[in-house]
C-alpha positions as CSV (number, residue, x, y, z in Angstrom):
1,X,76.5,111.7,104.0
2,X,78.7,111.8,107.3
3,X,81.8,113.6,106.7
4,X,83.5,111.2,109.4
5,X,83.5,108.5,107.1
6,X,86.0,107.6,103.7
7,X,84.0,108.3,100.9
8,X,84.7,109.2,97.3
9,X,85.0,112.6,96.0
10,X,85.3,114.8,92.9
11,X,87.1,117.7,93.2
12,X,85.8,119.5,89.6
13,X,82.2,119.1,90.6
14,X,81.8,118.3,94.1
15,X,80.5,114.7,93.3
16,X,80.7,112.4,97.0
17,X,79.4,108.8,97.1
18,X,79.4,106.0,100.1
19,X,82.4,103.9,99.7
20,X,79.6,100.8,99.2
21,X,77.6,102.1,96.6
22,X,81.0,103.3,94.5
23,X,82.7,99.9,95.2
24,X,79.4,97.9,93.4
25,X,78.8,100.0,90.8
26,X,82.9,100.0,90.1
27,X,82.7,95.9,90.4
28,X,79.1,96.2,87.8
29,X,81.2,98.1,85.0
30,X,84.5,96.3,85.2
31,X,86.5,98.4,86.5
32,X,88.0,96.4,89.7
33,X,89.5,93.7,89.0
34,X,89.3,91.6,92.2
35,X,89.9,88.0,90.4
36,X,92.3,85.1,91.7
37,X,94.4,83.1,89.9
38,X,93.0,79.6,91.0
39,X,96.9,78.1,90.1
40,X,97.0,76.0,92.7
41,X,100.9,76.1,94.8
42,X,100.8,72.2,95.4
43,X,100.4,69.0,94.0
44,X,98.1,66.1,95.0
45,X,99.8,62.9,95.4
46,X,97.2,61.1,97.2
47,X,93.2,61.0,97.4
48,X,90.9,59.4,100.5
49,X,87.6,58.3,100.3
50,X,85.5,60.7,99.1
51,X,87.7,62.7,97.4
52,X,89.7,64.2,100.0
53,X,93.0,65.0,99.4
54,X,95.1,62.6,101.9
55,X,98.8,63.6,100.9
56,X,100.6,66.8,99.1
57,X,103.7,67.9,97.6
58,X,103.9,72.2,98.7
59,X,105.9,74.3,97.3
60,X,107.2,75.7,100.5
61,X,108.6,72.5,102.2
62,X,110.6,69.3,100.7
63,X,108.8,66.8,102.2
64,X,105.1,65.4,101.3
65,X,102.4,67.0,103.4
66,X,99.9,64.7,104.4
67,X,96.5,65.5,106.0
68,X,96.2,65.0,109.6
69,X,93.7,62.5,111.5
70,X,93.8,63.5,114.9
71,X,94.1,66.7,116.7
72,X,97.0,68.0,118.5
73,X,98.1,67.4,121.4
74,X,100.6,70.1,122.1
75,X,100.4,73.8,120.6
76,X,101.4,73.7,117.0
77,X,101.7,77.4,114.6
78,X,101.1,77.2,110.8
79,X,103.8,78.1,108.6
80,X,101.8,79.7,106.3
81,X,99.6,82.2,108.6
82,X,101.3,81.9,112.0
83,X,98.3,81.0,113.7
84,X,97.8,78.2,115.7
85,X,96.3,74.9,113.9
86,X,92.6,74.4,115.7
87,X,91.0,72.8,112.2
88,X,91.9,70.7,109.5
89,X,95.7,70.7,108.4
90,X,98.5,69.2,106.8
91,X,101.6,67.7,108.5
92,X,104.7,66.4,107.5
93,X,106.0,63.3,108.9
94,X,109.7,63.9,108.9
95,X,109.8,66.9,110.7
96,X,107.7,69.6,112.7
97,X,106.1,71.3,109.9
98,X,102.1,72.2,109.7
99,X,100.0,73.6,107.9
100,X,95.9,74.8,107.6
101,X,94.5,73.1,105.3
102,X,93.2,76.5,103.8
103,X,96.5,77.8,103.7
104,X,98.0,74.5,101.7
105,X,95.2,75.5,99.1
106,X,95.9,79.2,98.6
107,X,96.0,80.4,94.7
108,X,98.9,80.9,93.3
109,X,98.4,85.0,92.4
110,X,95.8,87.5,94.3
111,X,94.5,90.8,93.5
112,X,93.5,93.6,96.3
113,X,91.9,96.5,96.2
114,X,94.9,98.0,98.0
115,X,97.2,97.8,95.5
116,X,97.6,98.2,91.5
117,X,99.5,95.2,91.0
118,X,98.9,91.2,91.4
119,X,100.3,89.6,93.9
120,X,102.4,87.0,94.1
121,X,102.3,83.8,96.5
122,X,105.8,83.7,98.9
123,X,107.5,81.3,101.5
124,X,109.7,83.4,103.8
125,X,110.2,80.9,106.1
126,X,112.1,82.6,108.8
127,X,113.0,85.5,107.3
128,X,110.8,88.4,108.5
129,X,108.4,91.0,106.6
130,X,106.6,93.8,107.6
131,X,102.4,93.7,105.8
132,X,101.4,97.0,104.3
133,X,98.0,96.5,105.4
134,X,98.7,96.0,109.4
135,X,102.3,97.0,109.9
136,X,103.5,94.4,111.7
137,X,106.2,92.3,111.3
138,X,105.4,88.4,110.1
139,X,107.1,84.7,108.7
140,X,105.4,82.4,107.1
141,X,103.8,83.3,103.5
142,X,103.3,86.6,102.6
143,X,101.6,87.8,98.8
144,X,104.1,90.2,97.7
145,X,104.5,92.3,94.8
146,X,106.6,91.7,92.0
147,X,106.8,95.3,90.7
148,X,107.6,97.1,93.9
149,X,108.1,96.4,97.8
150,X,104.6,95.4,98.9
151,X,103.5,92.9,100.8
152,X,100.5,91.6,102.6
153,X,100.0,88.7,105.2
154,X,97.6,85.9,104.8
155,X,95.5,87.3,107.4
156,X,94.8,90.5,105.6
157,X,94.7,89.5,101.9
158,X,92.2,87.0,103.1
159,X,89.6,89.9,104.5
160,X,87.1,90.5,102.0
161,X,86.2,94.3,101.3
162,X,82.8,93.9,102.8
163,X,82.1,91.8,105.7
164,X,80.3,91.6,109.1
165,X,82.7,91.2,112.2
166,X,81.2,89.6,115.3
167,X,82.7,92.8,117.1
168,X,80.2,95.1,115.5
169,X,76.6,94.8,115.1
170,X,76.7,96.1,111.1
171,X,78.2,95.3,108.4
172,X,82.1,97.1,107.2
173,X,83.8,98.4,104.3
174,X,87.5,98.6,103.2
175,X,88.2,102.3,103.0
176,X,91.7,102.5,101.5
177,X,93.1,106.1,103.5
178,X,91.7,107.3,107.0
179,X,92.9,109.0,110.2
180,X,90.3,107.3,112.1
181,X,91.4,105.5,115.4
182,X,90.8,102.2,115.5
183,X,87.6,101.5,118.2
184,X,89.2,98.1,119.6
185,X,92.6,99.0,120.5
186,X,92.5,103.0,119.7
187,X,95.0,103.3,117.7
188,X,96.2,106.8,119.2
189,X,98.1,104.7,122.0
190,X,100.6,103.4,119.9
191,X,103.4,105.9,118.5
192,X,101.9,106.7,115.3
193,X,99.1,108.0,116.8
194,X,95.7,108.2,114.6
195,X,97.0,106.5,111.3
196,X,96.4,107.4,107.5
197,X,95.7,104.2,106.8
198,X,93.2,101.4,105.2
199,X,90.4,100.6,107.8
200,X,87.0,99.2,107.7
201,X,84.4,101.5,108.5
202,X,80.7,101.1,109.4
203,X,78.6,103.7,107.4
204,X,76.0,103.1,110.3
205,X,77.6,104.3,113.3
206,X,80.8,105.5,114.6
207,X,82.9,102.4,114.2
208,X,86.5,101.7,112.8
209,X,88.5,98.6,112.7
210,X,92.0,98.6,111.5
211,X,93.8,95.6,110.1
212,X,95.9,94.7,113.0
213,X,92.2,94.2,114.7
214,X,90.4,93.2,111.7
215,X,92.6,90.1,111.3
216,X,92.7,88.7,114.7
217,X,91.8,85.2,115.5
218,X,88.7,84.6,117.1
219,X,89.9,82.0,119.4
220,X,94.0,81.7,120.7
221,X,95.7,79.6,122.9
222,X,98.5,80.7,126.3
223,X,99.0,77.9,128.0
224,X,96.6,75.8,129.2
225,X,93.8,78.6,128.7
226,X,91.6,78.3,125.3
227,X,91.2,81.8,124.8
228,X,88.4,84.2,122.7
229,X,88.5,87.3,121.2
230,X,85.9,90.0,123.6
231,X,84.5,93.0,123.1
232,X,82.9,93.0,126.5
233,X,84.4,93.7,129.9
234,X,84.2,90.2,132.1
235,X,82.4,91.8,134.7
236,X,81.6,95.1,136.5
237,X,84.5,95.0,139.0
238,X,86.1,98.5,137.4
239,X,89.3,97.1,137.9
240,X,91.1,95.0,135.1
241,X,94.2,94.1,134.3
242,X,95.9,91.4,131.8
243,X,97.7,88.3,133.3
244,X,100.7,88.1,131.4
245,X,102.3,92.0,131.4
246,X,99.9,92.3,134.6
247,X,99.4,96.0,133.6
248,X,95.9,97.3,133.5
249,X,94.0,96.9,130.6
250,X,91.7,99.7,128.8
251,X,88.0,98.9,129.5
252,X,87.3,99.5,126.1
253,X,89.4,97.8,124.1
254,X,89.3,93.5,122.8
255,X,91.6,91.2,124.7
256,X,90.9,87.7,124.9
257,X,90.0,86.2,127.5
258,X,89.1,82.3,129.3
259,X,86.2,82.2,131.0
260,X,86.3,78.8,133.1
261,X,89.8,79.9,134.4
262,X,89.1,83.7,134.5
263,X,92.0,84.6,132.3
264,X,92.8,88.0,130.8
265,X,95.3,89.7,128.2
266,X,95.7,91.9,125.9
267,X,95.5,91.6,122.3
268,X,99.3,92.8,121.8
269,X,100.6,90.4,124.7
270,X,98.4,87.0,123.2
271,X,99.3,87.4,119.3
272,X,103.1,88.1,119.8
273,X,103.1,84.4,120.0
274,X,102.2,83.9,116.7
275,X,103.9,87.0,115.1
276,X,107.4,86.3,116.3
């Protein structure tokens, strides 16, 4: 076993096991309890043709939400996630208020492997909170604890504890404490330096992705630039900077960039759009 990677370990007898193999043997005798309470947080008021659900009342806006037919022209930010609407949503017709469709149908109560209690499906609106699981500051709905002062976004209660990033060549796993940096944005430059923190791991090679990282959209827009998530440098120039702080950007970290107009940024200087 690498001793750079989370694991589990007994003190008494010097028992260690992969994070993987403890989490499905722990799932095979009950003792996670990952399950979601399917209580819907809306109300269908109207169906389509083939069952699609045309209009909604949500419990986080007055108004009926009704499902949109045609994309947008201008940029438009969920109120649930913060993120920009690129796929199916739900509008309201009164006043400037969308949402994804996935996020219209999130359940009512989750449970994480991050923390002991459920948690509880909130509209914030405007009012800020900081996520446990990236540390950053968000509106929109939040899954909070009713118990004690825990939150998590939408972004990061909706990573699973096992998936495969299209950063990374191998599969990850939630590890719930680390001090390992972060390999997309190293998380030493920021002024916490390496965090104890929950991170995704790859038991394959050295390769750690923090939340923050973990839960960035793939694609983003500034401007008139449709911009992706890389992993890659654009070219072999040796010299690159971002185009909206115009200070240089590390070679080895994600930014997103727009290939037909040659656009650059960083990470930090893209998704401030969405978190404030």
């Amino acid at each position: 076993m690498d001793t750079k990677y989370a694991g589990y370990y007994c003190q008494e007898c010097d028992y260690v096991a992969h994070l993987p193999c403890t989490y499905d043997k722990l799932l095979m005798d009950g003792y996670v309890d990952i399950s979601v309470t399917l209580d819907a947080q809306f109300e269908e008021i109207s169906l389509e043709e083939g069952g699609v659900v045309g209009e909604i009342k949500h419990f986080s806006h007055q108004h009926n939400l009704c499902l949109g037919d045609k994309e947008i022209e201008d940029d438009k930010f969920c109120e649930g996630c913060g993120q920009l609407i690129l796929d199916s949503f739900y509008k309201c017709e009164q006043c400037k208020f969308f949402l994804h469709e996935s996020c219209a149908k999130l359940p009512k109560k989750k449970r994480h492997l991050l923390h002991r209690h459920p948690l509880t499906l909130n509209s914030r609106g405007d009012c800020m909170f900081y996520c446990s699981a990236c540390k950053h500051p968000h509106r929109g709905f939040s899954y909070k604890c009713d118990e004690c002062y825990y939150n998590l976004d939408i972004q990061c209660i909706s990573l699973p504890e096992t998936f495969k990033h299209e950063g990374h060549q191998h599969s990850l796993f939630l590890a719930i404490s680390s001090m390992e940096k972060c390999k997309a944005c190293d998380s030493s430059s920021n002024c916490y330096g390496a965090f104890f923190e929950p991170v995704f791991v790859c038991t394959e090679r050295d390769f750690v992705l923090g939340f923050e990282c973990a839960s960035l959209p793939l694609e983003a827009r500034y401007d008139t630039h449709l911009l992706k998530l890389t992993y890659t440098v654009e070219d072999d120039s040796g010299e690159y900077y971002c185009m909206i702080c115009k200070e240089k950007r590390n070679p080895n970290h994600w930014f997103y960039y727009c290939e037909k107009g040659g656009f650059a940024a960083h990470i930090g200087c893209i998704s401030v759009s969405w978190r404030s």
